[in-house]
N, C-alpha and C positions, 0 to 999 in steps of 0.2 A: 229253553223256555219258549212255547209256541205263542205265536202273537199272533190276535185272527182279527181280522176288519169284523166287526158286527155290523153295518151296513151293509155289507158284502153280503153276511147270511142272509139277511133278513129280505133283502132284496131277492137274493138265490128261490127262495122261498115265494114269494109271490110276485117275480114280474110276469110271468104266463097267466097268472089270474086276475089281469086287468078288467077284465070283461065283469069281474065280480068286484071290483074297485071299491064299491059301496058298504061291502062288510069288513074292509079291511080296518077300522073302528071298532071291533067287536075284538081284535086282537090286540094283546099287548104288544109294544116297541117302545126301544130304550126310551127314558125319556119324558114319556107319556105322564110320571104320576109327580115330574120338577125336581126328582132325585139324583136326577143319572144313572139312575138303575132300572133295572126293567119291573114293568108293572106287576109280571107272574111271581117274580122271589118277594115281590114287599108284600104280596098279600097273603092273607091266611090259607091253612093247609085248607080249609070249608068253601074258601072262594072260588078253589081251583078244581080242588078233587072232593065228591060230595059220594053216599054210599045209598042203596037201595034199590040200585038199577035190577031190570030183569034180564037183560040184554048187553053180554058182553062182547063188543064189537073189538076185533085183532085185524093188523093190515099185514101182509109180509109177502114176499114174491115167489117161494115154493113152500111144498109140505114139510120140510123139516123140521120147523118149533112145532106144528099139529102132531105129527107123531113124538116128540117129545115129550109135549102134554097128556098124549092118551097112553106112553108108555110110564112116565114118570111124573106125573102129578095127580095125586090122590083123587081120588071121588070125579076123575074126568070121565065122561061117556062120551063115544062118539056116535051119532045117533048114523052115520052110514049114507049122508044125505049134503055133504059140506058144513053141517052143524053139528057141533057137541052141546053137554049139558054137566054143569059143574051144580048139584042140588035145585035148587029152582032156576037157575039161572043159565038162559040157552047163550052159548057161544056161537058167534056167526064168524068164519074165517072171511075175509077179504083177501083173496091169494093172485095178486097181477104180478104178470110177466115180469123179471129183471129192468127191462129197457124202458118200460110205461111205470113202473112203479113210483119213483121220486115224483111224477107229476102229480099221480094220483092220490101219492099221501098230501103231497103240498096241498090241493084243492080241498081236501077233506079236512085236511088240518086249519086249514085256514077260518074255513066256516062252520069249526065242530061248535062253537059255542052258540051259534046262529040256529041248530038244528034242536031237534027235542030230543031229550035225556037219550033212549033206546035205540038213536040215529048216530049218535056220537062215537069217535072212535075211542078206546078205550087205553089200547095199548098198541103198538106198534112194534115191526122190526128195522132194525138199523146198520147197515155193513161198517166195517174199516174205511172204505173209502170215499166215504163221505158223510159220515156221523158227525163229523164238526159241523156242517152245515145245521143242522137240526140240534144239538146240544147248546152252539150260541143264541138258539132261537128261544123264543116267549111258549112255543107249540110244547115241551116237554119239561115234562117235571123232578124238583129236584127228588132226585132218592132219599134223600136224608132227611131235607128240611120241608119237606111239604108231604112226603109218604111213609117219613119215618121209623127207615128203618134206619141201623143204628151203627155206626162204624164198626163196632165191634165185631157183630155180624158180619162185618163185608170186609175183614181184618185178613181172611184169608183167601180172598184174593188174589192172582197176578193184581202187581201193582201196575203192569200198562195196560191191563185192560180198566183200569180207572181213572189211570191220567187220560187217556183221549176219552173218553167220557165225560168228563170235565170242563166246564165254562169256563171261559176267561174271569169270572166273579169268583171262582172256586167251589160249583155248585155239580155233584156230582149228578148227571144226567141219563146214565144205564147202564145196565148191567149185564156179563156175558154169564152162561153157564160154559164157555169153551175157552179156550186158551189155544192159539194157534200157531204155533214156533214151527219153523220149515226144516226139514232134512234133505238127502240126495234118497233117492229110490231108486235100487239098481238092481238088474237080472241077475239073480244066481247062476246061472248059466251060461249067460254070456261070460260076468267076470271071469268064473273059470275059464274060460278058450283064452278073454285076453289075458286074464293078468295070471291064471294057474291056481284061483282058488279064489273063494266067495267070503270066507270072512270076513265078517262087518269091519276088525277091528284095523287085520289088512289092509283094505281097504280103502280104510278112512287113511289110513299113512299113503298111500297112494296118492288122495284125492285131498291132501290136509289145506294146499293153498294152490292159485290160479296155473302155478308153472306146475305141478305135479298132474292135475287137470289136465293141461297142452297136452302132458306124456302121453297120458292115459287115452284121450282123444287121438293122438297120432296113431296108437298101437292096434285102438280100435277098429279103427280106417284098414289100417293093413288088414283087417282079419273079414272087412267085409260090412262091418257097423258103422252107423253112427253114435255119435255121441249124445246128442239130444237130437227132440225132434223139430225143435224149432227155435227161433231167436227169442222170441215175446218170454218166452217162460223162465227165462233166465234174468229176466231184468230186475223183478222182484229182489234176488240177491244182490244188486248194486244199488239201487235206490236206497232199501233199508239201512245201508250205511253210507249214507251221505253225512258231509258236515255242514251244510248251512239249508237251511229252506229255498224253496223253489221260487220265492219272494223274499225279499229282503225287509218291508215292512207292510204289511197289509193295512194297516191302522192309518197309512199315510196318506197324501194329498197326491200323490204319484208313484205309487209302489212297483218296483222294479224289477224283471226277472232276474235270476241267478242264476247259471247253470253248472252244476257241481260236476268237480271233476271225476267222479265216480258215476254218472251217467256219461260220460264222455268216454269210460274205458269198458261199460256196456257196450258201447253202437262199435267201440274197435277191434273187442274180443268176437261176436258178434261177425264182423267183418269178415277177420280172421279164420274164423270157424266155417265160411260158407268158401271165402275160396279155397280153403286145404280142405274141406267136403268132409268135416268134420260133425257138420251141422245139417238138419231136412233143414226144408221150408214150410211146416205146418204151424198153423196159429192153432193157437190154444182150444180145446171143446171141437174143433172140425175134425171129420171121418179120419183124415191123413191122421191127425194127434192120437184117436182114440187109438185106432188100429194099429199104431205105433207100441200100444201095450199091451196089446195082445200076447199071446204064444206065439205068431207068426212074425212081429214086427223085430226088428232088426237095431233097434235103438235102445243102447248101453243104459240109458238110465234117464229120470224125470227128477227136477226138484219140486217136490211136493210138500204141503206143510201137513198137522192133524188128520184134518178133514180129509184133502186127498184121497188118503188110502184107502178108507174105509167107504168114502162116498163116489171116488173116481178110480184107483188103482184097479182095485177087485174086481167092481163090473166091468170092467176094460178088458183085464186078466182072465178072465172065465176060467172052466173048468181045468182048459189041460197048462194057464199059468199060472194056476194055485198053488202058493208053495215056493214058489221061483223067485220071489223076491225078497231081498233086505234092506233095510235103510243105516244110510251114515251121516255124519253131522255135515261131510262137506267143505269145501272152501271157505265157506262166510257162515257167520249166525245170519237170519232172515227170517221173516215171517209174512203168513199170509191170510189174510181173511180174520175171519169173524162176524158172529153176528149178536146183537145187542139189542137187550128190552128194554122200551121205555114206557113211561105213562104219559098218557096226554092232555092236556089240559083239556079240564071241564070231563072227565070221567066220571059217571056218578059211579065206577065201582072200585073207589077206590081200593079198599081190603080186598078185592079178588085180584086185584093187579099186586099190591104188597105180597099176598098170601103165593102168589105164581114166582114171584121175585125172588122171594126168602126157597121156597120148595126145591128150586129149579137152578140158583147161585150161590146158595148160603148154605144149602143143606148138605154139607160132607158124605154123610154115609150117602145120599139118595145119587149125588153125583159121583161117587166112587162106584156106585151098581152100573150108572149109567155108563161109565168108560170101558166096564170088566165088558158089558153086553153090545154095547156098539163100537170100540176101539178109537171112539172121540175121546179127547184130552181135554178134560175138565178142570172147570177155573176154581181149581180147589192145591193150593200149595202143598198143603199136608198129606191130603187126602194123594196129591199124585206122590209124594213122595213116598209114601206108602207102599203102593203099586211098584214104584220105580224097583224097590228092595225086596219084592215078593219074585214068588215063582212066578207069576202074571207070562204069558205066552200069547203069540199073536200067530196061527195055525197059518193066516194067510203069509206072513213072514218066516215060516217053516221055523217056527220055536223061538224067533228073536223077541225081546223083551224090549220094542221101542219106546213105549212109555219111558221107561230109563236114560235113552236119550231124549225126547223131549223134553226133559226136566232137568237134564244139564241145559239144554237150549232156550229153554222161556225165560229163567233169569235174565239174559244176556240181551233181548227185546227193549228196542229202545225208541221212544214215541216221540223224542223231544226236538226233532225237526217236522213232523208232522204239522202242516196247514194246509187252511181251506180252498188251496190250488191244485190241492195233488192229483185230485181225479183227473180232473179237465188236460192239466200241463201234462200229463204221464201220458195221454193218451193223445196228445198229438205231439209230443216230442216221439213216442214210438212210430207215430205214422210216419212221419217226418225224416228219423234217420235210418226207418226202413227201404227205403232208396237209396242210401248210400252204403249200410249191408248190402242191398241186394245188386249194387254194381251201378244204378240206374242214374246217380249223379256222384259227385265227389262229396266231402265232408263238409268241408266250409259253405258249401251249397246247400246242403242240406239244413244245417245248422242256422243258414239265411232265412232260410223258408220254416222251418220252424218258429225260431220269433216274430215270421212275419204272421204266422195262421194263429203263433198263442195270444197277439193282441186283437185280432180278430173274435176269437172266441171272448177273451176278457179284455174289451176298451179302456177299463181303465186303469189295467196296465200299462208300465213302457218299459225300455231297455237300451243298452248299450251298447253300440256292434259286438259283436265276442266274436277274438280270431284263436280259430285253431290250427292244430299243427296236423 
């Protein structure tokens, strides 16, 4: 069960827009209407979401939902200009950076009710790792109960793309059209030199748990590879199976970190891997990683989720590594990414946001076209199982049917240590005992300096000494 501090969100949310202090009155916060419930779910679907706009305003940080829309949602125009038109009504993207985004939704969310109809935002996009910020908030609307669409509808669904969408009130808050379950992604060409042949199924017997990994890493080494290309990209596979939260209660008067022992056997495998040179040194999206998957690059394999291959594998791969790669389940189930529609409060459109929702995560056939044409895995259970039992081929996987793994893998996705620390704590616990991978302090050291930077970031956390071995 996730337990999230709602002060915590709400706060997350507006302490940088102090300077606008004065409309923070115009938004709801728990409390507000003597209930203990937040002012947005007790009011009516009319209060929040009203219809007749001309002007449909979307936030999100690249073009990927824009080409979704002008690929697969009916009656979209893009007029060629950062605007589309959906019948009379002109869409305007607001597309900021990854790193500036969250501020900029905050600001805008903050004061959308303060602005006039055609100024407001309408809908929104929202990642994995940090959608609980914005679902426990007043800023988004419920799917069901204020935009009305219908469970039944949303029946086939991945069920954790709905539990982390979900308010602590049990208010579903957005919707994916993607499902995002992680595999290994490995060189056909490489595996043959090390292991004598590329077989997915091989393979996976190879690579089935962490010590069969070691092998396969050691064997690689001898031939000249590595094994991955960097530490960061591995971590995803230990986190996702942690057994307790990164907090032990957030709801509390002094919520404590926790550090699970499955990030602790990250930072050692990790370790492990860079002294026996097993492992590069490249972080994830930098020149060293891309190039790493190339035709030229020398590195056995990436863990990748859905998205990955089709968004980063391929373009990486070019021409003469089309074809050279397979994917297998791997050591661990894991998963990675996503991204999720919401509505916002005070949208006057609301049915073109309902009407994008149902089009785009509810509509079976339209999101089974969308997986044949772009090789995304869609949050359609039936619909991928379908695929999974077809001829379905993937040219850039020289003939492998991965959707059929995916779909043994996305059951197995499990959200239920998921809280509202995990961005922030993940990303300075990897700063943190990347110095002790990279030789530059010892572990206990590390692990020092870590809870000293994660109370830094969040004050009003605390902690425990924690000694390791």
């Amino acid at each position: 069960m996730r337990i999230r501090n709602k002060a915590f969100v709400i706060s997350s949310i507006m302490c940088f827009c102090l300077v606008v202090f004065s409309f923070i009155g115009c938004g709801a916060t728990e409390g507000n209407d003597g209930t203990g419930t937040s002012t947005l779910e007790s009011e009516s679907a009319e209060g929040v979401a009203t219809d007749g706009g001309s002007t449909l305003n979307i936030y999100c940080w690249n073009t990927e939902f824009e080409e979704r829309m002008t690929d697969y949602y009916p009656g979209y125009t893009d007029n060629g200009d950062g605007t589309g038109k959906i019948g009379n009504v002109k869409v305007v993207w607001t597309i900021v950076p990854s790193n500036d985004y969250q501020p900029a939704l905050d600001e805008a969310l903050l004061l959308n009710m303060t602005r006039s109809a055609d100024e407001r935002v309408d809908l929104f996009l929202l990642e994995a790792d940090y959608i609980l910020k914005y679902v426990d908030s007043d800023y988004t609307l419920d799917v069901v109960g204020n935009l009305g669409i219908s469970e039944s509808e949303l029946a086939d669904q991945y069920q954790y793309t709905k539990t982390i969408a979900t308010s602590q009130e049990g208010k579903l808050k957005g919707v994916s059209w993607q499902a995002t379950p992680g595999l290994f992604g490995y060189r056909r060409s490489i595996a043959i030199d090390v292991l004598g042949t590329d077989d997915p199924v091989v393979v996976q017997n190879e690579l089935s748990d962490w010590n069969g990994f070691d092998h396969v890493a050691d064997l690689a080494n001898k031939k000249g590879y590595h094994m991955l290309s960097g530490p960061v990209e591995t971590f995803r596979v230990f986190s996702n199976n942690v057994t307790q939260t990164w907090v032990d209660d957030p709801s509390s008067v002094s919520p404590k970190i926790q550090v699970d022992s499955k990030l602790i056997e990250w930072a050692d495998m990790c370790k492990k891997y860079t002294e026996n040179g097993w492992i590069g040194d490249n972080e994830q999206w930098t020149d060293g990683w891309n190039f790493d998957q190339s035709a030229e690059g020398k590195v056995f394999g990436f863990f990748m989720s859905t998205w990955g291959i089709n968004f980063t594998l391929v373009g990486n791969a070019g021409e003469e590594g089309f074809g050279d790669w397979a994917v297998c389940e791997g050591p661990a189930a894991w998963y990675w990414g996503g991204t999720w529609i919401s509505g916002a409060r005070g949208t006057d459109n609301k049915e073109l946001v309902v009407d994008i929702m149902r089009k785009l995560t509810c509509d079976k056939d339209n999101m089974v076209k969308m997986s044949g044409e772009t090789q995304d895995y869609t949050n359609t259970v039936s619909g991928m199982e379908t695929l999974a039992a077809s001829d379905y081929k993937s040219d850039f996987l020289s003939g492998q049917n991965h959707i059929k793994l995916f779909s043994q893998a996305a059951p197995k996705i499990d959200m239920s240590k998921v809280g509202p620390y995990d961005h922030g704590l993940n990303e300075v616990f990897q700063k943190q005992m990347g110095d002790y991978i990279g030789g530059k302090c010892d572990k206990q050291t590390a692990i020092n300096n870590f809870l000293k930077n994660a109370v830094v970031k969040y004050p009003e956390l605390t902690y425990d000494p924690i000694t390791v071995q």
